[in-house]
VORO-733167 format. One record per residue (C-alpha): residue number from 1; y, z, x. Coordinates in pm, 1 decimal. Layout:
LUMVEX    i        c2        c3        c1
LUMVEX  NUM         Y         Z         X
...
This chain:
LUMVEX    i        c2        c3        c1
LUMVEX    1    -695.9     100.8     910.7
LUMVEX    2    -381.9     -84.9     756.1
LUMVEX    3    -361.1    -115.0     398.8
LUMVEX    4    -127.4    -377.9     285.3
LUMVEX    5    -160.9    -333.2    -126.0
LUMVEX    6      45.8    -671.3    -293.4
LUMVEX    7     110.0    -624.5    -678.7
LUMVEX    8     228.7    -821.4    -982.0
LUMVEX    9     243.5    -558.6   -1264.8
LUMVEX   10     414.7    -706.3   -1591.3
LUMVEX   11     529.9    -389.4   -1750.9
LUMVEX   12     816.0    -202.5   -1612.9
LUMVEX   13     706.2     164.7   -1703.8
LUMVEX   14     329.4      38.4   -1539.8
LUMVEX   15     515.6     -99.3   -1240.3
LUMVEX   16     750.3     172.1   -1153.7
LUMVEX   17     451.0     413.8   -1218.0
LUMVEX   18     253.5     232.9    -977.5
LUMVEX   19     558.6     243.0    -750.4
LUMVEX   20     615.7     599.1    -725.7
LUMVEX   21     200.5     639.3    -690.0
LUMVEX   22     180.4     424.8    -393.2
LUMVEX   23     502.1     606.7    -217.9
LUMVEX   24     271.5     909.0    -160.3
LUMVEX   25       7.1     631.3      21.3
LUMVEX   26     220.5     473.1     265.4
LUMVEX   27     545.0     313.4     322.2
LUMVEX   28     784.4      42.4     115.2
LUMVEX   29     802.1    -275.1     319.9
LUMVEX   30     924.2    -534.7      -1.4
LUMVEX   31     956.9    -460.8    -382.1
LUMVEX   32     584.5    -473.1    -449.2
LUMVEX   33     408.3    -424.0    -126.9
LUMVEX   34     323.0     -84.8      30.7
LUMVEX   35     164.1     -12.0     427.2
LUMVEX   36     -88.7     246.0     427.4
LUMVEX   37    -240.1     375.0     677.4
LUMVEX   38    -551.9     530.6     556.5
LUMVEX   39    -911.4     614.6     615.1
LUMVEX   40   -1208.4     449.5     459.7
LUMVEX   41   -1271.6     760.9     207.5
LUMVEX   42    -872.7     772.7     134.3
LUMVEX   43    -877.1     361.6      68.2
LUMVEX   44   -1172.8     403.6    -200.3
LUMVEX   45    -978.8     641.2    -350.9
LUMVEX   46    -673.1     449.8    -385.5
LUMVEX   47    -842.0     182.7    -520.0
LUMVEX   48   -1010.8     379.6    -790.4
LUMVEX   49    -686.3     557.1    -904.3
LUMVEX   50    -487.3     175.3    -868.9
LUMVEX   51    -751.5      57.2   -1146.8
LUMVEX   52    -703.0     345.6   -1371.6
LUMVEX   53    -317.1     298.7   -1374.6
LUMVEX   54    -325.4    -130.4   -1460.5
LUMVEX   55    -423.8    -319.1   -1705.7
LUMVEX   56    -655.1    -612.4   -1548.8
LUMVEX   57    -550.3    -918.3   -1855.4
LUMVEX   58    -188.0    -814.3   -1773.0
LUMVEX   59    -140.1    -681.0   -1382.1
LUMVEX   60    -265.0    -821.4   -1042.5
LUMVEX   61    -301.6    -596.2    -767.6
LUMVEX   62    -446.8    -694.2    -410.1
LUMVEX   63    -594.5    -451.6    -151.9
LUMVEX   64    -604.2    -626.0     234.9
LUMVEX   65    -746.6    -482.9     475.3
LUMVEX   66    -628.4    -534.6     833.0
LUMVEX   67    -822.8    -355.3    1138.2
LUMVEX   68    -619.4    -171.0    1373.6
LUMVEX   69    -663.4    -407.0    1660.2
LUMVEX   70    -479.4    -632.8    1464.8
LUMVEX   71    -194.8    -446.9    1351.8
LUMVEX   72     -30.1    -485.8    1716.0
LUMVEX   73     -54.0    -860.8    1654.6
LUMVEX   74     164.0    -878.3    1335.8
LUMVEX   75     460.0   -1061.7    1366.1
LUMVEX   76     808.4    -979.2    1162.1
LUMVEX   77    1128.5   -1118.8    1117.5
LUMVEX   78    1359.4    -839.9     963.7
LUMVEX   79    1176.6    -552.2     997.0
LUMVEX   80     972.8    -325.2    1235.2
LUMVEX   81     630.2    -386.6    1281.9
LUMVEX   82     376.6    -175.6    1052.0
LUMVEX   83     358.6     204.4    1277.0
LUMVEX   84     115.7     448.1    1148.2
LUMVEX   85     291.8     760.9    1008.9
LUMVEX   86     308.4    1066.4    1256.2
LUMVEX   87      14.5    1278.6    1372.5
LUMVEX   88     231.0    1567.7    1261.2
LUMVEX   89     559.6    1637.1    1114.6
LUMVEX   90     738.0    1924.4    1252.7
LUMVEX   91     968.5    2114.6     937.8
């Protein structure tokens, strides 16, 4: 499934922390919102380590997610449409 994961985080350190933690999820699309495509098991976990890493009175972080029939349906101006990383990667 897609993973869109929106944030508002009002500390810099927090923020680009959360940043760099998210880049090994999924990919950049805007300043504070990340595509992931990821099971069930590896959403839970993302979740769990996003709360250990914000502060709830200060940050604002927002987990959607979208089922894969409906990622063809997304519309863009801009950019590509959200694509699922690779099967493999060949080094």
């Amino acid at each position: 499934m897609l993973v869109l994961v929106v944030y508002d985080i009002a500390d810099d350190r927090r923020r680009d922390r959360l940043a760099t933690f998210l880049e090994g999820y999924g990919r950049r699309v805007q300043e504070s919102v990340f595509e992931c495509f990821l099971s069930l098991q590896e959403m839970k976990t993302l979740y769990t380590q996003v709360k250990r890493q914000v502060k709830p009175a200060e940050d604002n972080v927002r987990f959607y997610w979208i089922p894969v029939d409906a990622v063809p349906r997304t519309l863009t101006v801009g950019s590509a449409p959200p694509q699922a990383p690779p099967a493999v990667y060949i080094v």
